[in-house]
N, C-alpha and C positions, 0 to 999 in steps of 0.2 A: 605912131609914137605916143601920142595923146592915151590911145584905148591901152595899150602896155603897158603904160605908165601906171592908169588908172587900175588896172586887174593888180598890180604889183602894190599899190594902196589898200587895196581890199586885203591880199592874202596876209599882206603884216597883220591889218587889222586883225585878220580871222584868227592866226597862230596865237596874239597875243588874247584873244578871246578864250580859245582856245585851251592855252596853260593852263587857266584859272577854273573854267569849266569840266576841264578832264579832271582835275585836282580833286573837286569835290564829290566827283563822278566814281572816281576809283576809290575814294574814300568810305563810299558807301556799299562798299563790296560786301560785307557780313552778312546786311540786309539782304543783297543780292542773291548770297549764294545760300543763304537759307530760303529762299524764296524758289531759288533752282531746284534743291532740293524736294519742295512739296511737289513741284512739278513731275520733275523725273528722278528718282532712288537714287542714282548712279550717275548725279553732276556733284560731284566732289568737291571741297575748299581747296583752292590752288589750282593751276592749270599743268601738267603734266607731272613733272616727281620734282622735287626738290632738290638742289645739289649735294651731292654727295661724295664722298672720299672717291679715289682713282688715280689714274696715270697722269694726268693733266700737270700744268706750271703752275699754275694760282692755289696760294697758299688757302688751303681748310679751314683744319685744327687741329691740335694737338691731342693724344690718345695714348693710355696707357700701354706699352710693349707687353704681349702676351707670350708668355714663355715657349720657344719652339721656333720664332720668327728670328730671322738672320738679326746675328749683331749687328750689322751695319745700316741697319734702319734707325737705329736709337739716334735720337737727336742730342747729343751729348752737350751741349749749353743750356737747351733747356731743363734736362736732366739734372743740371748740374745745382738748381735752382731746390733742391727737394731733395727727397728718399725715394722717388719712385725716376721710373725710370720712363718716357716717353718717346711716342715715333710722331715724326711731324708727317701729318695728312696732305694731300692734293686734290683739288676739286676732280672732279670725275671729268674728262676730257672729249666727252661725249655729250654733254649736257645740252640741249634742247637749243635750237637757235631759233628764231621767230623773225623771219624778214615781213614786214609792215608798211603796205606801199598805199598811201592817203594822196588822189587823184588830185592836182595840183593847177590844174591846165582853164583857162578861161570858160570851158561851160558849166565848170561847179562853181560858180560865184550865182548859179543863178538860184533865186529866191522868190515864189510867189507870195500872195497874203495872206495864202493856208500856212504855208510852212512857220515851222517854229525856229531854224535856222537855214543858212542857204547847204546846198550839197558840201560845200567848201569848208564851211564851219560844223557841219555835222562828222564828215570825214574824219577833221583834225581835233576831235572833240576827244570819238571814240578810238583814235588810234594811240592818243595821245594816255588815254585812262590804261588801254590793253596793253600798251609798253606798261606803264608802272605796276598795272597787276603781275604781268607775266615775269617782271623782275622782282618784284615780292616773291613768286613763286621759286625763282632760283631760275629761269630761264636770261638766256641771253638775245637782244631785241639790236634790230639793224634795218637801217632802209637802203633800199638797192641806188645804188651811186649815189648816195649822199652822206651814207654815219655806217662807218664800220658796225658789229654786233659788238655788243657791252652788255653788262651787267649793272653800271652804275646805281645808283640809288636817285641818282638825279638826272635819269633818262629824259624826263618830259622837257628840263633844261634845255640837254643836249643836242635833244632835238629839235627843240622851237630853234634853239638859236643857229643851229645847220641849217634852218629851213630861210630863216631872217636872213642869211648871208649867201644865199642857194644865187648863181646867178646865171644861172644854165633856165636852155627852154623849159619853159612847164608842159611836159609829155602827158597823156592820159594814161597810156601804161609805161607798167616797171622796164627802166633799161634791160636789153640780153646780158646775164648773167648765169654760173655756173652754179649754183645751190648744193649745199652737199645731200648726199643722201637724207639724212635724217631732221633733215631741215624743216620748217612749213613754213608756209608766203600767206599772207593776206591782204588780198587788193583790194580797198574801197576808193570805187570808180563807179561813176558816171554809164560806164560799158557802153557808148555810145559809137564806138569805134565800130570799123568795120569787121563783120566777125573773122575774116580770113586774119587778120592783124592779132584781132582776141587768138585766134588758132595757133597762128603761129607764136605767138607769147607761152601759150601753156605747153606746146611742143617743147619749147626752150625750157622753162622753169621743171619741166616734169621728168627731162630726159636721164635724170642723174635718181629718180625715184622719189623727192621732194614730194609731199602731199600739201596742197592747199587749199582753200576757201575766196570765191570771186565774191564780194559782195557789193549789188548793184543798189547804187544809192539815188533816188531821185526825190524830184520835188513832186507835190501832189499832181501840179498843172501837165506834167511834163506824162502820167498817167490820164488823166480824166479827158483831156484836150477841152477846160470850160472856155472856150472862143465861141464867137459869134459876129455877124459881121464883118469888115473890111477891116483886117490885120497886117502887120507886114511880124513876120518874121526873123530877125539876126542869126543868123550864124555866129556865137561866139568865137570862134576859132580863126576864120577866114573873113570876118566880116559881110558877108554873103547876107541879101536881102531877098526872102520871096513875100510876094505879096498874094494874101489870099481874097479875094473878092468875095465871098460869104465863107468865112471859117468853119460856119456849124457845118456844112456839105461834108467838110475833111474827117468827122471826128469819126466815122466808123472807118473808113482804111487805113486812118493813124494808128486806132487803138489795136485793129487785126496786124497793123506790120508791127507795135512793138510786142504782140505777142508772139508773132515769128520770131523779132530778133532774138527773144528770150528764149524760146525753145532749141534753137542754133545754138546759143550759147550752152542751155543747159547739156544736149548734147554730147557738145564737147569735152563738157565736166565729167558729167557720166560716165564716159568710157574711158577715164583716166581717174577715176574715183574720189574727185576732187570734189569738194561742196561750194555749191549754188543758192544765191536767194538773192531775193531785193528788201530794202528798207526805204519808205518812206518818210522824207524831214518832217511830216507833219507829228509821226510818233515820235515816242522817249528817244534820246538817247541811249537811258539805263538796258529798256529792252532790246538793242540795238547789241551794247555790250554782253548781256545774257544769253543771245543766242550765238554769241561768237565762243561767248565761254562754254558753253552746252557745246557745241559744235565740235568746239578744238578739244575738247575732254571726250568727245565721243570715237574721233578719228584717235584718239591714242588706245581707248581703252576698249572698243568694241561696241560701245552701246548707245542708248540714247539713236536708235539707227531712223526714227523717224525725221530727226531733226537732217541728213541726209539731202531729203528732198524739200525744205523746209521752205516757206515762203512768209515776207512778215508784212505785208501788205498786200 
């Protein structure tokens, strides 16, 4: 109860860190995306199209009647206001949805003396800025079993404060949910799971044709393995203790199995066309958010196909 308690102190702490962090992060989008630009021609201002008139319920705008179009479009109270005669528009009802799943679960709180934040604060930092951009853009943003897809303008609100009142276990991945086709999911996790788990996760998210991006978030220590000497090890999760009697012995079959895990996982991506990479806490943020923009602007538009197989650490 003690260590629950204490992980549930952290993650307030983190979200409220968090709000303020993403705030300035997204803020500094202009900079960004001209900076994307030098990089690659073809990462664009915005992340996929902008909303647009359609079939949809939520009110547009209003627009002049073009002669030829059925009477019965004319919005006659507006009309009623002028000489001209107007049709009231509807957001296009196909408009982009972006499910955004920030790994929430006791072993992203961990932080070494490299890192610039922990897993946990880097997660909620960048998920928190990629909702406000992506709602800038005109997309609508939702985390799976916790905040329906919105559009608000005060998403990062929404969602710090859904995450503040969240009282359900902290899972490492997204609950099984149905995505609709033209959806995309973004997971920043830990990916520490086992990969038949990861497997069947993207079985489930992919099965409806959803395209999405795993992005594996870790701390530097959690790559380099700098131990030495008699260490004991925690299991965040289970509480689980190994003790290692010379640590440095461990560091070459640590560093070959997380390079297996990583290729298992990539894999899987692969063959479902989904994008793969890791980021480390001890980098930007910014750059953290740039390749997720590059990325999600590539899978829509065709290009930028390097970033694909991309890795940021």
């Amino acid at each position: 109860m003690v260590a629950a308690a204490e992980h549930v102190r952290r993650e307030i702490e983190a979200v409220r860190r968090a709000d303020g962090e993403s705030r300035t992060l997204a803020a500094s989008l202009p900079r960004l995306v001209l900076e994307a630009r030098r990089i690659a021609a073809n990462v664009i201002h915005g992340l996929h199209g902008r909303r647009r008139a359609g079939s949809g319920e939520n009110f547009w705008q209003y627009r002049r009647f073009m002669s030829g179009e059925p009477s019965q479009n004319v919005d006659w109270r507006r009309s009623a206001r002028d000489d001209h005669l107007y049709v009231r528009e509807h957001e296009w009802e196909a408009a982009h949805t972006v499910w955004l799943w920030p790994d929430r679960s006791a072993s992203m709180a961990f932080a070494s003396r490299d890192a610039r934040d922990s897993k946990l604060e880097r997660a909620l930092i960048v998920t928190f800025a990629l909702a406000e951009l992506l709602v800038t853009g005109g997309e609508r943003v939702g985390v799976p079993g916790l905040m329906h897809p919105t559009a608000s303008r005060n998403v990062i609100d929404r969602m710090a404060q859904a995450m503040l009142h969240d009282d359900l276990a902290r899972a490492s991945l997204p609950p099984s949910f149905v995505p609709a086709a033209r959806s995309e999911i973004v997971v920043l996790s830990d990916l520490w799971s086992p990969v038949a788990d990861i497997r069947t996760m993207l079985a489930g998210l992919s099965a409806t044709g959803a395209h999405g991006t795993l992005l594996q978030v870790v701390d530097p220590a959690e790559e380099t393995f700098p131990y030495s000497g008699r260490v004991e090890f925690v299991e965040p999760e289970d509480g689980r203790v190994i003790t290692a009697g010379r640590a440095e012995r461990w560091s070459r079959d640590y560093v070959a199995r997380v390079a297996l895990h990583r290729d298992e996982i990539r894999k899987e991506t692969d063959a479902l066309g989904w994008l793969f990479s890791t980021h480390r806490t001890d980098r930007s943020a910014a750059e953290l958010l740039l390749f997720l923009h590059a990325g999600m602007t590539a899978s829509k538009s065709g290009g930028v196909t390097s970033v694909k197989a991309g890795r940021m650490a």
